[in-house]
Structures are given as structure tokens and as C-alpha cells.
C-alpha positions as CSV (number, residue, x, y, z in Angstrom):
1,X,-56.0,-112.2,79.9
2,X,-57.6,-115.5,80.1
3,X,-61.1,-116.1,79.8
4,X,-61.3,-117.1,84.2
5,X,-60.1,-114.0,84.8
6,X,-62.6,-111.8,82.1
7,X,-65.5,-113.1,84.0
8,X,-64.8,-112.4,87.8
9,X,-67.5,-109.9,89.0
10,X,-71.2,-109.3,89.2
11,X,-72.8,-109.3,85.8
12,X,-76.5,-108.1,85.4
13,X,-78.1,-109.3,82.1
14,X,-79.6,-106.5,79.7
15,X,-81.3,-109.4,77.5
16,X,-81.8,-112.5,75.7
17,X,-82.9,-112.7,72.2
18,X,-83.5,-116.5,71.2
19,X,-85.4,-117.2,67.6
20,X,-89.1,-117.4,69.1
21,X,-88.0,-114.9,72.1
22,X,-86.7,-111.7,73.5
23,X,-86.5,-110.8,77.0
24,X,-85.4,-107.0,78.5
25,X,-87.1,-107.2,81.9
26,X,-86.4,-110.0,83.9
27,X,-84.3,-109.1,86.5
28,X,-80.7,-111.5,86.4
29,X,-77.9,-111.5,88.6
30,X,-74.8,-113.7,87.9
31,X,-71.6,-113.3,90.3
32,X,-68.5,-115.3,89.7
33,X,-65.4,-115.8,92.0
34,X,-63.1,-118.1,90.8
35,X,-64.6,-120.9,89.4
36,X,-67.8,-120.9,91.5
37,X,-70.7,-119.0,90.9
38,X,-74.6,-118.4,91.5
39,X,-76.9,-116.9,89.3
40,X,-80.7,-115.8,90.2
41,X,-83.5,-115.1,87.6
42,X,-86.8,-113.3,88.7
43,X,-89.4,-112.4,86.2
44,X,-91.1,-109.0,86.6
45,X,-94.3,-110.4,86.1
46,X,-95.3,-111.9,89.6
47,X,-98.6,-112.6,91.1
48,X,-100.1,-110.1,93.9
49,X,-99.4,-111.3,97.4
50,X,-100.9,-108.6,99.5
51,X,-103.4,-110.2,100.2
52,X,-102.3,-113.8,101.2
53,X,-98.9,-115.0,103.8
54,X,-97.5,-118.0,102.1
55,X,-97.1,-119.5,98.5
56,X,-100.0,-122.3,99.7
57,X,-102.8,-119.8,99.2
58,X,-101.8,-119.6,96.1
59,X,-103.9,-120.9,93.0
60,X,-102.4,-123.2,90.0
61,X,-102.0,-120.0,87.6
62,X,-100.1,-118.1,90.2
63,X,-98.0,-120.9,91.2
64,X,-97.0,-121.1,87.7
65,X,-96.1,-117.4,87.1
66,X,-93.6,-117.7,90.1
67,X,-91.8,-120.9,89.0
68,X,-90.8,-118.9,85.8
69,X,-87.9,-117.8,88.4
70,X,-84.3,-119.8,87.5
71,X,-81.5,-119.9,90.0
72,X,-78.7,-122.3,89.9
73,X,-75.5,-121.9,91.3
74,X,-71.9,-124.5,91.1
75,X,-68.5,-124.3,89.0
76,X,-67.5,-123.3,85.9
77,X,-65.2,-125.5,83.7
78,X,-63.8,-123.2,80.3
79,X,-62.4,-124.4,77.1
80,X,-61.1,-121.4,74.7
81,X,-63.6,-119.0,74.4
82,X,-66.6,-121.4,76.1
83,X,-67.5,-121.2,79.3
84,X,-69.9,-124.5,80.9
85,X,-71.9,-123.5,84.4
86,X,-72.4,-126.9,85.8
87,X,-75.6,-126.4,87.8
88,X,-75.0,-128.2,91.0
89,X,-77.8,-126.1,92.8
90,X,-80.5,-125.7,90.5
91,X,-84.1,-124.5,91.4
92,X,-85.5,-126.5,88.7
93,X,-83.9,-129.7,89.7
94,X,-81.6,-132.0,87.3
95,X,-81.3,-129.8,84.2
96,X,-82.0,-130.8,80.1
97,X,-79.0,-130.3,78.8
98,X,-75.2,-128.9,79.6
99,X,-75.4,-124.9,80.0
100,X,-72.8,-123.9,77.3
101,X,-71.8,-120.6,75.9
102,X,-69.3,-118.9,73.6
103,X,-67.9,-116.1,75.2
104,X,-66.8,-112.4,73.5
105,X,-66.8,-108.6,74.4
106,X,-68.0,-106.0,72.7
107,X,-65.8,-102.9,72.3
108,X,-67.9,-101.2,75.5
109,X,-66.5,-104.0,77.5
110,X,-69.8,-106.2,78.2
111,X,-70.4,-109.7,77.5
112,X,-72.1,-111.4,74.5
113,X,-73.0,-115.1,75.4
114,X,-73.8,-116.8,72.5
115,X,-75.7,-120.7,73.3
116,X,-74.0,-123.6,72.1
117,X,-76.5,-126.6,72.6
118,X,-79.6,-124.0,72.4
119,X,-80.2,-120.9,70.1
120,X,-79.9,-117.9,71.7
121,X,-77.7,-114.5,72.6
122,X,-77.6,-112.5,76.3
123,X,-76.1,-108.8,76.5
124,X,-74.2,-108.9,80.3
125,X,-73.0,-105.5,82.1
126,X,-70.6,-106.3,85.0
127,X,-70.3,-104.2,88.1
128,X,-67.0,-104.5,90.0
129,X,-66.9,-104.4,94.1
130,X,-63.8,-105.2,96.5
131,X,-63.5,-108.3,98.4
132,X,-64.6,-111.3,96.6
133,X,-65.0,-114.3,97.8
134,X,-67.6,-118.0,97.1
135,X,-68.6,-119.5,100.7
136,X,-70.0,-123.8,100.1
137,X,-71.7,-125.0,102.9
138,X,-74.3,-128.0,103.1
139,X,-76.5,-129.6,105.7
140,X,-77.5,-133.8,105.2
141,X,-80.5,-132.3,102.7
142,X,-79.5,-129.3,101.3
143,X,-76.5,-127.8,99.6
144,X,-76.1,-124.1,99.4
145,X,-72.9,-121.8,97.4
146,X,-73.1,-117.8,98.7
147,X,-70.5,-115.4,96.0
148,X,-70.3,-111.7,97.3
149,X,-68.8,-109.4,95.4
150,X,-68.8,-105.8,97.9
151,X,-71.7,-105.5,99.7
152,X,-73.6,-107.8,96.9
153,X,-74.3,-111.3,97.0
154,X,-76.3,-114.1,95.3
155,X,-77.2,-116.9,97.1
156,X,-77.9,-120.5,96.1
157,X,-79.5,-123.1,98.3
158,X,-81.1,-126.2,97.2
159,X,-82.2,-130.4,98.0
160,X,-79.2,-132.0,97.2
161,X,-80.5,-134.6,94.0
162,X,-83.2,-132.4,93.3
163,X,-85.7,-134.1,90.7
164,X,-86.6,-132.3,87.8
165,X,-89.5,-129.9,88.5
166,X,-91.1,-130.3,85.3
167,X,-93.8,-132.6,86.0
168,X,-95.3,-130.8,89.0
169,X,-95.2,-127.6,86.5
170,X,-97.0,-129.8,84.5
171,X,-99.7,-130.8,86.7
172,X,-100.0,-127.0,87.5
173,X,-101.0,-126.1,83.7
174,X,-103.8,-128.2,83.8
175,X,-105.5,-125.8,86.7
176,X,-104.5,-128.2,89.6
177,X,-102.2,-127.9,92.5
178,X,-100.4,-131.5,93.1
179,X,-99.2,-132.9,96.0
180,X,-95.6,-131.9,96.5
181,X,-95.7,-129.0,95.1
182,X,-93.9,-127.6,97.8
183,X,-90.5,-129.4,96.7
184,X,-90.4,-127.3,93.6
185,X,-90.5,-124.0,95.6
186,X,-87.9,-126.0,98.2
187,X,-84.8,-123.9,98.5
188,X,-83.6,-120.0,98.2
189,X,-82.1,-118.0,95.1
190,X,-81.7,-114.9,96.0
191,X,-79.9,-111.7,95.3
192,X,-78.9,-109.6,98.2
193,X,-76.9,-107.2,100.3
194,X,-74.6,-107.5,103.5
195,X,-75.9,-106.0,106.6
196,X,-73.4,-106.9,109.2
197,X,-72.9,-110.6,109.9
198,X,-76.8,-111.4,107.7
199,X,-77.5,-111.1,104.0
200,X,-81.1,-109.5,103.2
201,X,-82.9,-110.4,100.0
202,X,-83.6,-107.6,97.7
203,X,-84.8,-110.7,94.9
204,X,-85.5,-114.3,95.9
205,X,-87.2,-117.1,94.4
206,X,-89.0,-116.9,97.7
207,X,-90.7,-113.6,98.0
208,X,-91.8,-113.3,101.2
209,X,-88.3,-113.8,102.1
210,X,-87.5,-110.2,100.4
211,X,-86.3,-107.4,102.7
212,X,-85.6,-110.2,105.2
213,X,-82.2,-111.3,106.7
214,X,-81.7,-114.6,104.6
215,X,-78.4,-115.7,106.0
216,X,-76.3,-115.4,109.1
217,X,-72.6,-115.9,108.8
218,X,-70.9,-117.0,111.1
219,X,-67.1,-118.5,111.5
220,X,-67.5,-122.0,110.8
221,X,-71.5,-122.2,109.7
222,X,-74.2,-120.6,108.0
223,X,-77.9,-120.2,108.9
224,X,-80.3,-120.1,106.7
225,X,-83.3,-118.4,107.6
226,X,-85.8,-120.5,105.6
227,X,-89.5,-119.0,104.8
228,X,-91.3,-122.5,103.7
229,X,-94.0,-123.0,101.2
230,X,-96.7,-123.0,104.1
231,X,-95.1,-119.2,105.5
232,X,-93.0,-121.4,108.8
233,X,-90.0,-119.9,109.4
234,X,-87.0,-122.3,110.7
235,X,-83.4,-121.8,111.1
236,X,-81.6,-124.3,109.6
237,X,-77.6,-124.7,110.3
238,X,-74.9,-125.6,107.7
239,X,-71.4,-126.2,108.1
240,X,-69.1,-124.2,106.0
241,X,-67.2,-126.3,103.6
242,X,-64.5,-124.1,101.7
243,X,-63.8,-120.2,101.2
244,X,-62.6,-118.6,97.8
245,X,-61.5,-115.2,97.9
């Protein structure tokens, strides 16, 4: 078996233990067909919303706890045992450093990811399904990668050249909101199901997108159903570019 073929499928992390950190409840998705893939990363520790309709009645400190999300989506290149995701959607904008881990089973089957550039170890459980298959599609502005596995999908859309989000986190931990903030929040990772021609979010770096239909497929474009930072809905089209199945 080679090491393309030992990572198809949807993988759902158990944890992460780094030196200075452990992690058993956020909530990660990874699916992989071929050599594409999109992965989505939602903390369980999210502000309240009931009481507001968009992410711009937020305050600084609950800003903060939501862009503790990750989603990036791309390719994969692999070289003996290490696998690099190449983040060509990324929530966060251009990333650090190259995302790249050492890759073995353990005799139950799941994956132990081991960090090369940064200290750390994930657990991964995979779930098969039927019918695989990585959609691309882009607009002028944004770029997007959908991989469905069954009824499951993850989705990643993003700014194409997306600037590093760090200095408008930044801004947020001194108590202020900056202008812009919106950009940071600009863009959908979401894990979800297929309901007919749509995907609807169970997870999404958007919440008030959740339990909505995010995406409509259709033969030769995709809409995206976008929720913005203000709560305005738009439907914004984008021309399938390839199919992997």
C-alpha cells in the first residue's frame, strides 16, 4: 500500500498532545480524495449567540474565542512516510510554516501524525463512505475545494491571497474591534451533509450558517450561499474547475 492510498477517507481527530498542550474536544474533520483535501477545526468553547444575528454584535473577547476555528483545504504532496498539506485555502490566511507530518498506524488501524517543523502528536479515526470525489471551483475573489466522502463533506472557501490574520487577532486581544475585521471571518469551513443537490453545515467557521444549505451543486457551478460578517445573505456563483473521484 502506499502511503496516497492509506489516507483516502474521512478522518475525525481524537487529539493532540504538543509539550505545553493537549486537546480532546475540539471537534476536526479531515477528508482526503486523491491528493486534495479540506480540513475544518471548531473549538467547543464558542460564545453564546442567542441573543445577537451576526458576528458584528459581537464584542473583542468573543470575536477572539470564534477565530480559535482552523480550516484550510488544497493538495497534498508525500515523501516516504511524510505527508505536506499545502494550505491553498486557509481561514487564517498565508500560514507560518510548511504543515508537515510523519505518518504511521497503530495496530487498531488509526493514524498517528507526528509534527516535523513543530512538536506535537494527533490520534485520527477514519470513517469510510462510497463515492468519493474533490470538486475546485473559484470565482475572481475567492477559491473554494468541496471533498465528500458518502453523504459527508468538508468544505473550504476562502479570498484568494488571503493576508495573515494575525494582526487583526492582535488588535482584538487588546479589547478593540479593528477595522476589517470582517476579512478574517471572510470565507466558509464547514463540515456537512448532502441533502439533494445542497450541502448543509452541521460545523462551520460561520455559525449562523449551521443547519443551513451552504452550497448548491450544480453541473458546471457552485453557489455558495454566503452568511457575511454583518448577517447579509448573498448567493455567490463559481465555476467548477476539476472533479476527482
Amino acid at each position: 500500500m502506499s502511503l496516497e492510498n492509506d489516507i483516502q477517507g474521512h478522518w475525525i481527530r481524537d487529539w493532540i498532545k504538543a509539550p505545553s498542550f493537549e486537546d480532546h474536544t475540539t471537534r476536526v474533520h479531515w477528508a482526503q480524495v486523491g491528493l486534495d483535501y479540506a480540513d475544518v477545526r471548531i473549538p467547543r468553547d464558542r460564545p453564546d449567540l442567542s441573543n445577537v444575528s451576526a458576528l458584528d454584535a459581537l464584542s473583542a473577547d468573543d470575536l477572539i474565542k470564534l477565530a480559535q476555528a482552523e480550516g484550510f483545504a488544497g493538495h497534498v504532496t508525500l515523501r516516504g512516510d511524510q505527508c505536506t498539506w499545502h494550505r491553498e485555502i486557509n481561514l487564517h490566511g498565508t500560514p507560518d510554516a510548511p504543515d508537515v507530518g510523519e505518518i504511521s498506524f497503530d495496530a487498531e488501524g488509526r493514524m498517528v501524525e507526528t509534527g516535523v517543523h513543530a512538536e506535537y502528536t494527533e490520534l485520527w479515526e477514519r470513517r469510510l463512505g462510497s463515492d468519493p470525489k474533490a470538486i475546485r471551483f473559484s470565482s475572481v475573489m475567492y477559491a473554494g475545494l468541496l471533498v465528500t466522502i458518502g453523504e459527508m463533506s468538508v468544505i473550504g472557501i476562502g479570498r484568494r491571497n488571503k493576508p495573515s490574520t494575525k494582526p487583526l487577532i492582535e488588535a482584538l486581544r487588546t479589547g478593540r474591534v479593528p477595522d476589517g475585521i470582517g476579512v478574517l471571518f471572510d470565507g466558509l469551513h464547514a463540515v456537512g451533509r448532502q441533502s439533494g443537490g445542497s450541502v448543509v453545515a452541521d460545523l462551520a467557521t460561520q455559525p449562523f450558517a449551521e443547519g443551513c444549505p451552504i452550497l448548491s451543486v450544480m453541473d458546471s457551478h457552485i453557489v455558495w450561499h454566503r452568511v457575511g460578517f454583518d448577517g447579509t445573505r448573498s448567493d455567490i456563483v463559481l465555476e467548477i474547475e476539476t472533479l476527482t473521484i
